[in-house]
C-alpha positions in Angstrom: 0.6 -0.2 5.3 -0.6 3.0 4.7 0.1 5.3 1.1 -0.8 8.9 1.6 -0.3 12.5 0.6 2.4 14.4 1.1 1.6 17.2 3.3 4.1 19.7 2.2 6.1 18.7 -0.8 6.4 21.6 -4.1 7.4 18.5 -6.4 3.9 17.1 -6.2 0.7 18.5 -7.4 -1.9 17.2 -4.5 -0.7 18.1 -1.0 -2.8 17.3 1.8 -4.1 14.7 4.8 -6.0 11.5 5.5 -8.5 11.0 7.9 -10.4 8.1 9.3 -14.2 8.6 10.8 -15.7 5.1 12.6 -19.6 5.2 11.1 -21.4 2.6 12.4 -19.5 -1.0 11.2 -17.2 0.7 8.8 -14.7 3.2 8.2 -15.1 6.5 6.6 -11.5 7.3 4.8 -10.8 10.6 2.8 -8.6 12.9 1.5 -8.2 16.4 2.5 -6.2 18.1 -0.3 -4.7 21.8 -0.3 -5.9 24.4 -3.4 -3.4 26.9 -1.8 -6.2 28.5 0.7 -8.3 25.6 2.0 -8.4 21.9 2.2 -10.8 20.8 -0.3 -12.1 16.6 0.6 -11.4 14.8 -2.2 -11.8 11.0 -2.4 -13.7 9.4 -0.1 -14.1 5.4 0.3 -15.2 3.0 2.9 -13.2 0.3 4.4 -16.3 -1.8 3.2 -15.2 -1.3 -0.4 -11.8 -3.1 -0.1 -12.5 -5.8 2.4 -15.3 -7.6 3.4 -15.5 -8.8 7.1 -16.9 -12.5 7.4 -17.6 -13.0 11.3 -18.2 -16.2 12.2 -18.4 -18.0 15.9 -14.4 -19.2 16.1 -12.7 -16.1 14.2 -12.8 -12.7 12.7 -11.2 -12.9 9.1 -11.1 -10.6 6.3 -11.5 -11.6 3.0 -10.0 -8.9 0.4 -13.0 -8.6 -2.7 -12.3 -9.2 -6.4 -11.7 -6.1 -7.7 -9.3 -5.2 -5.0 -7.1 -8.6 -5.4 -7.3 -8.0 -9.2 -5.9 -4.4 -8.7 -3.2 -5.9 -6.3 -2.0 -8.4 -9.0 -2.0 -6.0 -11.7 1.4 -5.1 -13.6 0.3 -1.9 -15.5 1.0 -3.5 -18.7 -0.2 -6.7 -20.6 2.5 -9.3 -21.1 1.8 -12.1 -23.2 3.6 -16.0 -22.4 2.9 -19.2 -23.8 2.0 -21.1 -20.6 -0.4 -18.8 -19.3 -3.5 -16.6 -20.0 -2.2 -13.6 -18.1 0.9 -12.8 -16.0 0.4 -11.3 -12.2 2.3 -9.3 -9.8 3.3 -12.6 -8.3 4.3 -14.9 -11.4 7.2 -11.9 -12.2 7.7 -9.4 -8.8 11.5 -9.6 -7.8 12.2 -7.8 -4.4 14.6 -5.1 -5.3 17.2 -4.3 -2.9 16.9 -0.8 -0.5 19.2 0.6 1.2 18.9 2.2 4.7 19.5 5.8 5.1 18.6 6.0 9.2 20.2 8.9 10.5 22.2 6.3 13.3 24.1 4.2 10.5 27.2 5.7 9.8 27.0 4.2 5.9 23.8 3.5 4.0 23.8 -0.6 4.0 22.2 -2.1 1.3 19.3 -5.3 2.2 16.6 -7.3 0.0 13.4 -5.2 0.3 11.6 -8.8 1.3 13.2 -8.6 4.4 12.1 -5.0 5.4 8.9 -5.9 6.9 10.9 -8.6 9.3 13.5 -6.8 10.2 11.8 -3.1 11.1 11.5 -3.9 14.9 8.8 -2.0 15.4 10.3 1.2 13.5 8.5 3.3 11.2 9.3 3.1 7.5 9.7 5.5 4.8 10.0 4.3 1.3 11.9 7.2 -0.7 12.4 7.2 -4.2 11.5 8.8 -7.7 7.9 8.8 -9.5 7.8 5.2 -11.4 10.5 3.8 -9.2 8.1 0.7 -7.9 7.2 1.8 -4.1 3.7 1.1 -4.9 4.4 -2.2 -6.6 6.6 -2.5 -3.6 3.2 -2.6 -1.0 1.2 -4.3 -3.3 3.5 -7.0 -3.3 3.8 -6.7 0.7 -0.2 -6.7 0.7 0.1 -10.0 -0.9 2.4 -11.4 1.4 0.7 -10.3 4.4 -2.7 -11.7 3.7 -1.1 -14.8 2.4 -0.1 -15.0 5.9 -3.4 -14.6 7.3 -2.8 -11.7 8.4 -4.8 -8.0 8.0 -3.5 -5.6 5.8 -4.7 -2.1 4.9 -3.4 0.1 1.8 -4.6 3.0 0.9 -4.6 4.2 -2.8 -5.0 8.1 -4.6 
């Protein structure tokens, strides 16, 4: 899962591109963003910051760090209940429903966003929707599922 730039859109103030450089046992990720000339690099982070690789002689597995897993389960706001110290992205995330707007489907037909990662068939996906609308709650919450799974994930943030 990947969250990235826009590369051409007037409703958003940082336009621009991701790259990926291979630098020895990591990866090199950063932002190119337009100032209406040039593309200036903005942020830069290494895969080595979100997930730490654990090798071992029967399997490669990933183990997400702390901070990363705390930043996946956060809500954005405190919210206070009596049988726990503090609520997560799993204790209240509902999967909204989507609908798909394919160019091949004669109506838009509505599904549960938990089964959009099942379902895609090897499709691309494009989440659409307004600022605030939960499309990066959305990943998050498919983040959590995925490595739950045992499975690797990637999400980039900006």
């Amino acid at each position: 899962m990947i969250e990235s730039l826009p590369i051409d859109d007037s409703h958003v103030s940082e336009n621009g591109f991701i790259t990926f450089e291979i630098e020895g046992g990591d990866i090199l990720v950063s932002t190119h963003i337009w100032n209406g000339s040039t593309y200036n690099e903005g942020k830069v982070i290494l895969k080595s910051d979100v997930i730490e690789s654990k090798k071992s002689i029967t399997s490669n597995t990933f183990e997400v760090n702390k901070k990363f897993y705390d930043f996946l389960q956060e809500l954005g706001v405190e919210y206070i209940h009596p049988s726990s110290r503090k609520l997560t992205l799993d204790d209240v995330f509902v999967y909204p429903n989507i609908r798909d707007l394919s160019d091949d489907k004669e109506q838009a037909r509505k599904m549960s966003s938990s089964k959009l990662l099942n379902n895609r068939g090897g499709d691309r996906i494009v989440l659409i929707g307004d600022e605030f609308c939960g499309k990066t709650t959305m990943l998050k919450k498919y983040y959590l599922d995925t490595i739950e799974k045992r499975k690797a994930c990637i999400i980039f943030r900006w």
